[in-house]
HTML snippet that shows the backbone in 3Dmol.js (N, CA, C, O; Angstrom):
<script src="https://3Dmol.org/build/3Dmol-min.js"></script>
<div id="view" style="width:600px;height:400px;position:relative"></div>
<script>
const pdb = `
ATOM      1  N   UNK A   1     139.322  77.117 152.085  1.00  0.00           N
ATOM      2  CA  UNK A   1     138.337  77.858 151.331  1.00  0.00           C
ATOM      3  C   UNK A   1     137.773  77.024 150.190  1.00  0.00           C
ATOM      4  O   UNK A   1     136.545  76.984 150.126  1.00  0.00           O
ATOM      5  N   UNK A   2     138.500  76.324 149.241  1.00  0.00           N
ATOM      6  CA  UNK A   2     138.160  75.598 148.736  1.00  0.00           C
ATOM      7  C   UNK A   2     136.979  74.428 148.963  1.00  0.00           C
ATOM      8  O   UNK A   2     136.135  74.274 148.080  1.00  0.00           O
ATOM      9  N   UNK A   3     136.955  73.748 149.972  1.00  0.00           N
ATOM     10  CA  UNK A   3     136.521  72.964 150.852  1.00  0.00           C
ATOM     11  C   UNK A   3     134.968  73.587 151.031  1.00  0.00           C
ATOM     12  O   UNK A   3     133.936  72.932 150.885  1.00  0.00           O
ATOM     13  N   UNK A   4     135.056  75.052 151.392  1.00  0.00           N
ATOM     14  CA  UNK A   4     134.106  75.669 151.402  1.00  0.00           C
ATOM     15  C   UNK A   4     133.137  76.062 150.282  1.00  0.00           C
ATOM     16  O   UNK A   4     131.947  76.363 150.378  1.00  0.00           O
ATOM     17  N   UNK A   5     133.983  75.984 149.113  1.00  0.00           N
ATOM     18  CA  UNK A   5     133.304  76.373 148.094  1.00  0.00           C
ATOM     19  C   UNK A   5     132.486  75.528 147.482  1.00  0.00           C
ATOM     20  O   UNK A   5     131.476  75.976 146.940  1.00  0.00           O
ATOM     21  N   UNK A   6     132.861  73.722 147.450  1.00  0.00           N
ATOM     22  CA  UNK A   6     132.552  72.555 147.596  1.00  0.00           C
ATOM     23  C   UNK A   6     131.497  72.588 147.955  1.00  0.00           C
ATOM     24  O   UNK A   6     130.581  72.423 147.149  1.00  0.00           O
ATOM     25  N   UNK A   7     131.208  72.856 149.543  1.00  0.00           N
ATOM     26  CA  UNK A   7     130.382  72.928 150.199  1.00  0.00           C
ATOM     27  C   UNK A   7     128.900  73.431 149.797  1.00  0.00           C
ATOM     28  O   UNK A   7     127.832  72.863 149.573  1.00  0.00           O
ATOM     29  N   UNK A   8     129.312  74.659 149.813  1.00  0.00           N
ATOM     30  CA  UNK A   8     127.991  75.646 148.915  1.00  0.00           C
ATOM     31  C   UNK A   8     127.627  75.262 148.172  1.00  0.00           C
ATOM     32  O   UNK A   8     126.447  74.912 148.154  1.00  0.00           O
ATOM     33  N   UNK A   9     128.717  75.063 146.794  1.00  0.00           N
ATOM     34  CA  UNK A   9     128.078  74.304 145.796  1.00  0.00           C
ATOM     35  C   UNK A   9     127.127  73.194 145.974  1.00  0.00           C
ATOM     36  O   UNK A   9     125.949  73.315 145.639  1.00  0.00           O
ATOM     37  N   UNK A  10     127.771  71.739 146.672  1.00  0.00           N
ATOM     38  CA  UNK A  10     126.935  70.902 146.969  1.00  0.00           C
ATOM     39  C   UNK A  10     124.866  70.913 147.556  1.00  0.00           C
ATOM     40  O   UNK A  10     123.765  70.394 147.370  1.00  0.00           O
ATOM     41  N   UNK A  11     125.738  72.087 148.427  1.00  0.00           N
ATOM     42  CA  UNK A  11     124.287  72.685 149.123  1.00  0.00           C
ATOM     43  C   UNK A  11     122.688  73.292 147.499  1.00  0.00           C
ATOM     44  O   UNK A  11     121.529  73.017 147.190  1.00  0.00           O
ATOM     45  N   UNK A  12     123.583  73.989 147.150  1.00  0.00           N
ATOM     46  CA  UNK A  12     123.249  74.795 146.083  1.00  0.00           C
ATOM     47  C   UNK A  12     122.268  73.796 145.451  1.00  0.00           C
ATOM     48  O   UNK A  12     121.046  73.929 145.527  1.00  0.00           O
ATOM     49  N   UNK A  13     123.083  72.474 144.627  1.00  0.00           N
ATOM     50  CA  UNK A  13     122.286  71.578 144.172  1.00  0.00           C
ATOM     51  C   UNK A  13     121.872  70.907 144.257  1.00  0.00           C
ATOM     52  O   UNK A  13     121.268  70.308 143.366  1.00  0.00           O
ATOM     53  N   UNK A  14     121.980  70.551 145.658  1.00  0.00           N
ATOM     54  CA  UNK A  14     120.667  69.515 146.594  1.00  0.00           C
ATOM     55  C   UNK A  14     119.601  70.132 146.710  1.00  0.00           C
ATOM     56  O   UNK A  14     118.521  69.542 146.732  1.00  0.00           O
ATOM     57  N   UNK A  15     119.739  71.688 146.824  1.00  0.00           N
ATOM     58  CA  UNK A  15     118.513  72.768 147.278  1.00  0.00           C
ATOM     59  C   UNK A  15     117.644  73.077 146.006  1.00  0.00           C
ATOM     60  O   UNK A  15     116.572  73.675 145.919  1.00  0.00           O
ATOM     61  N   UNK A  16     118.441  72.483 145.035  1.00  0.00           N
ATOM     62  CA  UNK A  16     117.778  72.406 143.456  1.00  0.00           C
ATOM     63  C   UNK A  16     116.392  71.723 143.487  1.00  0.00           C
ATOM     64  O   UNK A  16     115.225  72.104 143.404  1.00  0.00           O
ATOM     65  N   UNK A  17     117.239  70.174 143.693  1.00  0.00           N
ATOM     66  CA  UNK A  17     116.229  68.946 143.738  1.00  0.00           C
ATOM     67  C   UNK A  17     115.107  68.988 144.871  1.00  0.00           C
ATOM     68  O   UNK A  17     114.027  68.407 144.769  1.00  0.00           O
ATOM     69  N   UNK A  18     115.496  69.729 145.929  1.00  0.00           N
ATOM     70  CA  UNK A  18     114.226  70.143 146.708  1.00  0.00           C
ATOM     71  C   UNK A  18     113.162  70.833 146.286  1.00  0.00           C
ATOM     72  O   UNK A  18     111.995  70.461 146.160  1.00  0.00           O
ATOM     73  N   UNK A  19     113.858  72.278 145.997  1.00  0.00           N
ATOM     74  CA  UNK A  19     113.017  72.993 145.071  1.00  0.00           C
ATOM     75  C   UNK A  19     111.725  72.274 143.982  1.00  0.00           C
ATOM     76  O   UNK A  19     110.499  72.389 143.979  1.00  0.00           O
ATOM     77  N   UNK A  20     112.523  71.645 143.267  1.00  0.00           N
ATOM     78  CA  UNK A  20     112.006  71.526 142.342  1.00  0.00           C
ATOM     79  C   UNK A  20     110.442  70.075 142.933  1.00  0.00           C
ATOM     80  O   UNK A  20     109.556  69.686 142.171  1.00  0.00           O
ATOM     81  N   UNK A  21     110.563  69.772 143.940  1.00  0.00           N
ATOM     82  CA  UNK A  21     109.507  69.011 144.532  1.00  0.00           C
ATOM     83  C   UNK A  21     108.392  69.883 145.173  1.00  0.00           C
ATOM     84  O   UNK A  21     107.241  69.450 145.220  1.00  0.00           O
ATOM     85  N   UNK A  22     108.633  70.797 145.543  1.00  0.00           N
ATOM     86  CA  UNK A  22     107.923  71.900 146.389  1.00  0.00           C
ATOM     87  C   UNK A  22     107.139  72.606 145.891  1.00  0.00           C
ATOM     88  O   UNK A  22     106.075  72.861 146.454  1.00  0.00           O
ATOM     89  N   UNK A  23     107.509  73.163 144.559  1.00  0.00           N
ATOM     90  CA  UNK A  23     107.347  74.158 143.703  1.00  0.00           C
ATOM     91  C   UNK A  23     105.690  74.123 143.352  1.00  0.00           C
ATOM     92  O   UNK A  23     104.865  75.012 143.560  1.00  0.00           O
ATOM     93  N   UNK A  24     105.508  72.900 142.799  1.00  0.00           N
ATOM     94  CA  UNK A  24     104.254  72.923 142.362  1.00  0.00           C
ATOM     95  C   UNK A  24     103.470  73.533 140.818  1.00  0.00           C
ATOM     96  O   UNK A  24     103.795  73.517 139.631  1.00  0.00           O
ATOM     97  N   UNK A  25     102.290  74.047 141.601  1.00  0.00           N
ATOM     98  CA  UNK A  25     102.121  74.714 140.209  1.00  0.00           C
ATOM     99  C   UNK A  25     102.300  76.711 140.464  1.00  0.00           C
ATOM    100  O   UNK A  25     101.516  77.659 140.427  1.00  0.00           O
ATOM    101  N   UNK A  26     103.415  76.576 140.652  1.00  0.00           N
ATOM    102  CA  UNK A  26     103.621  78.395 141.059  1.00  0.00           C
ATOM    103  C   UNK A  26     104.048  78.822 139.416  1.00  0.00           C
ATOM    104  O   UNK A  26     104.707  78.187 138.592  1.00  0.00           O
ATOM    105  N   UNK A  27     103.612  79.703 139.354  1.00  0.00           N
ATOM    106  CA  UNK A  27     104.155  80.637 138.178  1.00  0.00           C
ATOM    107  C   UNK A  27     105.666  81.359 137.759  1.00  0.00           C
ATOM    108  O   UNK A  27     106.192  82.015 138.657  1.00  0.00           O
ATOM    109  N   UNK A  28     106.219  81.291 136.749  1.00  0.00           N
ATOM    110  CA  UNK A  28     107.318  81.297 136.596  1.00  0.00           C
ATOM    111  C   UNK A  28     108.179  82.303 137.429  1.00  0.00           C
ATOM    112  O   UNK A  28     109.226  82.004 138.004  1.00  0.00           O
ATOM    113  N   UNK A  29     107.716  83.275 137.414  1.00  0.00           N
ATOM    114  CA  UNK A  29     108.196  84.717 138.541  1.00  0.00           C
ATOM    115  C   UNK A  29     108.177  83.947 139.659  1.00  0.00           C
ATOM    116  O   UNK A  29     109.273  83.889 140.217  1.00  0.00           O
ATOM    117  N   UNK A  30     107.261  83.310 140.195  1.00  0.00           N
ATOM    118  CA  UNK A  30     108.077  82.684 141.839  1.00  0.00           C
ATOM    119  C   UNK A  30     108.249  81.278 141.663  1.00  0.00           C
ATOM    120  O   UNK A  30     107.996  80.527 142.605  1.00  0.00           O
ATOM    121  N   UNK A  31     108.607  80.880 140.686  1.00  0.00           N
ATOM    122  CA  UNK A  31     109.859  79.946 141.309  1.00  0.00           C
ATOM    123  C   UNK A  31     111.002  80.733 141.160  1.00  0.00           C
ATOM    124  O   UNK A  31     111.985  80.400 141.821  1.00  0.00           O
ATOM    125  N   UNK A  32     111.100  81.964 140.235  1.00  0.00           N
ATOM    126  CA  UNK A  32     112.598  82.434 140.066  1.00  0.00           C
ATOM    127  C   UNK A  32     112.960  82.827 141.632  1.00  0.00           C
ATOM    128  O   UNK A  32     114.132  82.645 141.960  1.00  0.00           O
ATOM    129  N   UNK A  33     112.034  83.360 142.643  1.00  0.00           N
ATOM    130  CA  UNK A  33     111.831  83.777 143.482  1.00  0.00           C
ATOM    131  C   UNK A  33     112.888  83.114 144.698  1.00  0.00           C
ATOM    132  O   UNK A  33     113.904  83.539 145.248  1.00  0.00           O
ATOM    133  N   UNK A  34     111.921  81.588 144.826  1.00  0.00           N
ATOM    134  CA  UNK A  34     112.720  80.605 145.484  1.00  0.00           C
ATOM    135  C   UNK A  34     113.497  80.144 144.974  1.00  0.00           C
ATOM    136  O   UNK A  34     113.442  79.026 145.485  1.00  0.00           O
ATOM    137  N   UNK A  35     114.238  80.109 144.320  1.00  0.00           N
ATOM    138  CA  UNK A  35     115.228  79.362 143.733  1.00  0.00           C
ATOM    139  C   UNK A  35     116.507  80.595 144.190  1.00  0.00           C
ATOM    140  O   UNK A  35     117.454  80.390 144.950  1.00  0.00           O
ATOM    141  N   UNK A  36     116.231  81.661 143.589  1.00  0.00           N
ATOM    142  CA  UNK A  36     117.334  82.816 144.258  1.00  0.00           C
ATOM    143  C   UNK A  36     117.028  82.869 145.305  1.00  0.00           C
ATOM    144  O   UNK A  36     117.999  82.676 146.036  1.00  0.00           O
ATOM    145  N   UNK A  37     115.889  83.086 145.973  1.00  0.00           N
ATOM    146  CA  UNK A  37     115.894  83.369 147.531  1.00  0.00           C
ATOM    147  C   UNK A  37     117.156  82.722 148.678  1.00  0.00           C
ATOM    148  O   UNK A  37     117.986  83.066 149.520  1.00  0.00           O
ATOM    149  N   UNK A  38     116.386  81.182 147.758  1.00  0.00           N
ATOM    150  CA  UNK A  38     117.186  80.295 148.137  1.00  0.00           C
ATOM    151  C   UNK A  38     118.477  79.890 148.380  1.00  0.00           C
ATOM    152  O   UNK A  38     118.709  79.409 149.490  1.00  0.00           O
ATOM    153  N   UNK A  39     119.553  80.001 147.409  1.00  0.00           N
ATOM    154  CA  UNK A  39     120.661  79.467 147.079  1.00  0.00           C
ATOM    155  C   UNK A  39     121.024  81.196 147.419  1.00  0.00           C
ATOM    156  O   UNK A  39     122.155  81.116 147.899  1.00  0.00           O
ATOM    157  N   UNK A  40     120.789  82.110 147.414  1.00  0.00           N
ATOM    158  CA  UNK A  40     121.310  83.354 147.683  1.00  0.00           C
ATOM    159  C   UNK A  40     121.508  83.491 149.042  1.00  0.00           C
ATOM    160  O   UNK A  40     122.477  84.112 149.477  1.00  0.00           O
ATOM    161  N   UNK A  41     120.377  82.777 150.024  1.00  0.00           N
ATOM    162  CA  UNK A  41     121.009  82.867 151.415  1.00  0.00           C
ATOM    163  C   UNK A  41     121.482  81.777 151.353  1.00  0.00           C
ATOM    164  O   UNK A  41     122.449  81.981 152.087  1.00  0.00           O
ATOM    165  N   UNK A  42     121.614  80.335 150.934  1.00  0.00           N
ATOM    166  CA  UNK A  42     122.511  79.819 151.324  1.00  0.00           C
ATOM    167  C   UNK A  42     124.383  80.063 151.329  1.00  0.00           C
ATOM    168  O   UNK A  42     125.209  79.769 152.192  1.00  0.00           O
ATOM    169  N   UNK A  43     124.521  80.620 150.177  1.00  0.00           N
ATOM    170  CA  UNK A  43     125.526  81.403 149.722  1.00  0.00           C
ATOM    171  C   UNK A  43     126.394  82.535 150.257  1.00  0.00           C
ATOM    172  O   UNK A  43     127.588  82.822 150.172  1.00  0.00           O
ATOM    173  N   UNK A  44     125.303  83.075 150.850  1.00  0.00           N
ATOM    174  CA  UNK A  44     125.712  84.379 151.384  1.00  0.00           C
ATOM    175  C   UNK A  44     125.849  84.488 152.518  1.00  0.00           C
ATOM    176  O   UNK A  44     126.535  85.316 153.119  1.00  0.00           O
ATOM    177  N   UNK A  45     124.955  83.334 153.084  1.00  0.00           N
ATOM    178  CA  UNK A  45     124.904  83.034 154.712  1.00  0.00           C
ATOM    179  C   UNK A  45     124.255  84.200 155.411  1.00  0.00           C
ATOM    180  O   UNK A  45     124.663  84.221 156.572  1.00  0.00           O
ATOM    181  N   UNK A  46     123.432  85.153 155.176  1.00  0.00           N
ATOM    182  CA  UNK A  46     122.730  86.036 155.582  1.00  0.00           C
ATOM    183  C   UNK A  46     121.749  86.545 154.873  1.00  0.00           C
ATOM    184  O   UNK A  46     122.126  86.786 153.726  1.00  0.00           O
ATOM    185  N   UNK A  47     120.425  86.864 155.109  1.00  0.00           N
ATOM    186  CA  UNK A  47     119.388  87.226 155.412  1.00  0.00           C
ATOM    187  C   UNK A  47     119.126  88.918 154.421  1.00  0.00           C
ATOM    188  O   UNK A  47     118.063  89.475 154.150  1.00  0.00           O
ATOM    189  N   UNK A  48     120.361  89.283 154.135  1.00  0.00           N
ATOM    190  CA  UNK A  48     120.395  90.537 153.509  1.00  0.00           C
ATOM    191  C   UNK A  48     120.641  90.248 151.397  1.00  0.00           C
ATOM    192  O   UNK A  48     121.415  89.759 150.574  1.00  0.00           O
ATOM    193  N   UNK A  49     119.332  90.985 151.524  1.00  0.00           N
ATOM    194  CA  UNK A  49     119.017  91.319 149.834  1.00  0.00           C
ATOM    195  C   UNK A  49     120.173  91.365 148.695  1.00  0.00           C
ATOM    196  O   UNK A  49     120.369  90.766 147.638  1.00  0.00           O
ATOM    197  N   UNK A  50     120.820  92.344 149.414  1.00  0.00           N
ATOM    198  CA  UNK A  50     121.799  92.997 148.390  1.00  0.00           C
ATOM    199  C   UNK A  50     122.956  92.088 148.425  1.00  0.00           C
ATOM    200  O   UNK A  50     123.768  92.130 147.501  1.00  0.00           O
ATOM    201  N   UNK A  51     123.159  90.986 149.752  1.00  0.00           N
ATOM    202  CA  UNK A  51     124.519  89.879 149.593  1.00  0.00           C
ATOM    203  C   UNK A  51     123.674  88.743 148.941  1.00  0.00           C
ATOM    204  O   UNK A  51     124.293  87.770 148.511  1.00  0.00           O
ATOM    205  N   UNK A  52     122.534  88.771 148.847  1.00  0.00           N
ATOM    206  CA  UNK A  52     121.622  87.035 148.495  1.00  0.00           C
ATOM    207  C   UNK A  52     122.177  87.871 146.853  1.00  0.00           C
ATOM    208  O   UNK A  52     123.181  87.287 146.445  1.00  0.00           O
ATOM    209  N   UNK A  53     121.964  88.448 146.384  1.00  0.00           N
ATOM    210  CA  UNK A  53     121.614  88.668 144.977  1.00  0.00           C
ATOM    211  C   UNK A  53     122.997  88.226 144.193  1.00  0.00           C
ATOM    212  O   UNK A  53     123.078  87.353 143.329  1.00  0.00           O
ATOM    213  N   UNK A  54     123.942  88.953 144.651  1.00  0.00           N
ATOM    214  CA  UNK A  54     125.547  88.972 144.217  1.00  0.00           C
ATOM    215  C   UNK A  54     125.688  87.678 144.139  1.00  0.00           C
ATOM    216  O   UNK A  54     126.254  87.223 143.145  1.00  0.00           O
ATOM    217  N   UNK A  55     125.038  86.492 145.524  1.00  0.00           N
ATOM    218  CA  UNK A  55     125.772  85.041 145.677  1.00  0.00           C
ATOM    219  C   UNK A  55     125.022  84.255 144.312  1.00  0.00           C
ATOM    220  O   UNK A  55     125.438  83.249 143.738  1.00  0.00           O
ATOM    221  N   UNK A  56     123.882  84.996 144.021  1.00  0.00           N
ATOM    222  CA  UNK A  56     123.015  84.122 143.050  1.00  0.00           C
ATOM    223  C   UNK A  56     123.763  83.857 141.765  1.00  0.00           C
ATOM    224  O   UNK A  56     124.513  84.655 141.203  1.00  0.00           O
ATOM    225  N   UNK A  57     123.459  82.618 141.370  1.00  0.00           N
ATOM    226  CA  UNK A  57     125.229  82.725 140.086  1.00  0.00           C
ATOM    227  C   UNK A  57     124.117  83.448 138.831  1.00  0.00           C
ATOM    228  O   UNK A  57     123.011  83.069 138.446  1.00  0.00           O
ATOM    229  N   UNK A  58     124.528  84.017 138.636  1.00  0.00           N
ATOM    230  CA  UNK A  58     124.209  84.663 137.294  1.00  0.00           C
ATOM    231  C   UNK A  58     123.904  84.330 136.223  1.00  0.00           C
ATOM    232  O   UNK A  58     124.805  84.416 135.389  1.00  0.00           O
ATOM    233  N   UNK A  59     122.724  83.876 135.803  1.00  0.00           N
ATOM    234  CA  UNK A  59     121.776  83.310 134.459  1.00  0.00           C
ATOM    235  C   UNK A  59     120.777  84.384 133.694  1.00  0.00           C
ATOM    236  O   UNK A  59     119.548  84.370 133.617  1.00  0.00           O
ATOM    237  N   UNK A  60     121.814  85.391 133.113  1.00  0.00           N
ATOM    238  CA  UNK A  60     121.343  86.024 132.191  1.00  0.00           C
ATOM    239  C   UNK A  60     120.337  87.242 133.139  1.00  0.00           C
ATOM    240  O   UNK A  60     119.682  87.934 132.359  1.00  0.00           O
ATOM    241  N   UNK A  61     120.162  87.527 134.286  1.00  0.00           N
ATOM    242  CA  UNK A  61     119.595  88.721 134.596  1.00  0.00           C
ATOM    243  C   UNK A  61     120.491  89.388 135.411  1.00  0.00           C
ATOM    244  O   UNK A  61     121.344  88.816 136.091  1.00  0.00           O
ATOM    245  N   UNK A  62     120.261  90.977 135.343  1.00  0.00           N
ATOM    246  CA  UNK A  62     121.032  92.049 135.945  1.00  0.00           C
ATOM    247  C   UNK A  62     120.927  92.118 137.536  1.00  0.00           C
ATOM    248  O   UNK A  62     119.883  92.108 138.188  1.00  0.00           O
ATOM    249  N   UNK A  63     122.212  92.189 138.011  1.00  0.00           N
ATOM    250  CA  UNK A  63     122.306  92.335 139.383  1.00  0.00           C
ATOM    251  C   UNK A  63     120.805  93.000 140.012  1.00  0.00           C
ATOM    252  O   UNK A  63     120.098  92.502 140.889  1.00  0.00           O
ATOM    253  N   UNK A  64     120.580  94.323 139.234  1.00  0.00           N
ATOM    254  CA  UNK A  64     119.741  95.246 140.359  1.00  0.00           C
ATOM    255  C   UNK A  64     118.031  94.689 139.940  1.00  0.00           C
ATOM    256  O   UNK A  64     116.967  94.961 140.495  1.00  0.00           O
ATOM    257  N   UNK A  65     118.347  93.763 138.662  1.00  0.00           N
ATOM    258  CA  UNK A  65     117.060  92.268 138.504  1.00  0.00           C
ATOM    259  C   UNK A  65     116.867  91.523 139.803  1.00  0.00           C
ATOM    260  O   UNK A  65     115.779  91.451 140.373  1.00  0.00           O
ATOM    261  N   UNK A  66     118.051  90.940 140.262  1.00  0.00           N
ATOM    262  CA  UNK A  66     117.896  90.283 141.260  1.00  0.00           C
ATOM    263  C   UNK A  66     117.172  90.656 142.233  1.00  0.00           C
ATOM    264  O   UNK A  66     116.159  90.235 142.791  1.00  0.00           O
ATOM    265  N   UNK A  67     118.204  91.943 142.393  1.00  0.00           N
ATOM    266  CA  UNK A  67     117.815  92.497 143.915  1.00  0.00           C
ATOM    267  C   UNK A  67     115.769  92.621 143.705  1.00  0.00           C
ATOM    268  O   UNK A  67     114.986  92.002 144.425  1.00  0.00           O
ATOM    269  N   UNK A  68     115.397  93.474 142.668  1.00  0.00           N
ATOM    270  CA  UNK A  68     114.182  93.805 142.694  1.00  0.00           C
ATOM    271  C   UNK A  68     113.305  92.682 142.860  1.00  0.00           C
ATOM    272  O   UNK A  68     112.142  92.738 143.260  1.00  0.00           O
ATOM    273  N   UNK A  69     113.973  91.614 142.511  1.00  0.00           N
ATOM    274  CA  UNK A  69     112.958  90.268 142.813  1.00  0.00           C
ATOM    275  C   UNK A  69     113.229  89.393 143.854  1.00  0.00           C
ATOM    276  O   UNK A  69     112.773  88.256 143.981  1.00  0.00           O
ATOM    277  N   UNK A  70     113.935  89.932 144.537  1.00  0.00           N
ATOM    278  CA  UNK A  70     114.425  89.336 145.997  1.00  0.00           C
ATOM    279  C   UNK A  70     113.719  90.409 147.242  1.00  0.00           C
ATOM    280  O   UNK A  70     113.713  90.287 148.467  1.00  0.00           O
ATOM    281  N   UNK A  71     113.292  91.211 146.574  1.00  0.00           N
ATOM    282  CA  UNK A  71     112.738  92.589 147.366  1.00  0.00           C
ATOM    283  C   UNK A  71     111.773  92.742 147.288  1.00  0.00           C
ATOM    284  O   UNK A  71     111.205  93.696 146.757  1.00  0.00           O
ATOM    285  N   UNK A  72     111.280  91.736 147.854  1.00  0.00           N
ATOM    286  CA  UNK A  72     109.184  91.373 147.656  1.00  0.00           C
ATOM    287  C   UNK A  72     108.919  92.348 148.871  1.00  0.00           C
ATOM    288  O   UNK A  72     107.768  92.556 149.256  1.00  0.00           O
TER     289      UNK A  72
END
`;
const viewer = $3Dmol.createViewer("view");
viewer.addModel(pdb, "pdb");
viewer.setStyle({}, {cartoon: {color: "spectrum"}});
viewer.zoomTo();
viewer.render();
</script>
């Protein structure tokens, strides 16, 4: 499990440095967008709202924050 956690992590912040090439000139609300979208399914390993949000590590906004901005 450990090994696994490694893993994600690693994923997590490679998917940073991608991000952050892609992004462009988007407005602050969607990059928050992709950036949780992002690392929330990688994390969660599924496609569902309410597990992307929980995996998203937590920087100062409320769980049911997440969800509402993962719930385009």
């Amino acid at each position: 499990m450990v090994k696994q956690n490694a893993l994600i992590e690693s994923l997590s912040s490679n998917l940073h440095g991608f991000l952050n090439q892609i992004q462009g000139n988007l407005s602050i609300p969607d990059k928050k967008f992709l950036r949780d979208g992002f690392v929330g399914l990688v994390r969660a390993g599924r496609p569902i709202v309410c597990q992307m949000a929980r995996e998203v590590p937590n920087q100062g906004s409320k769980y049911t924050t997440r969800v509402k901005r993962l719930d385009l």
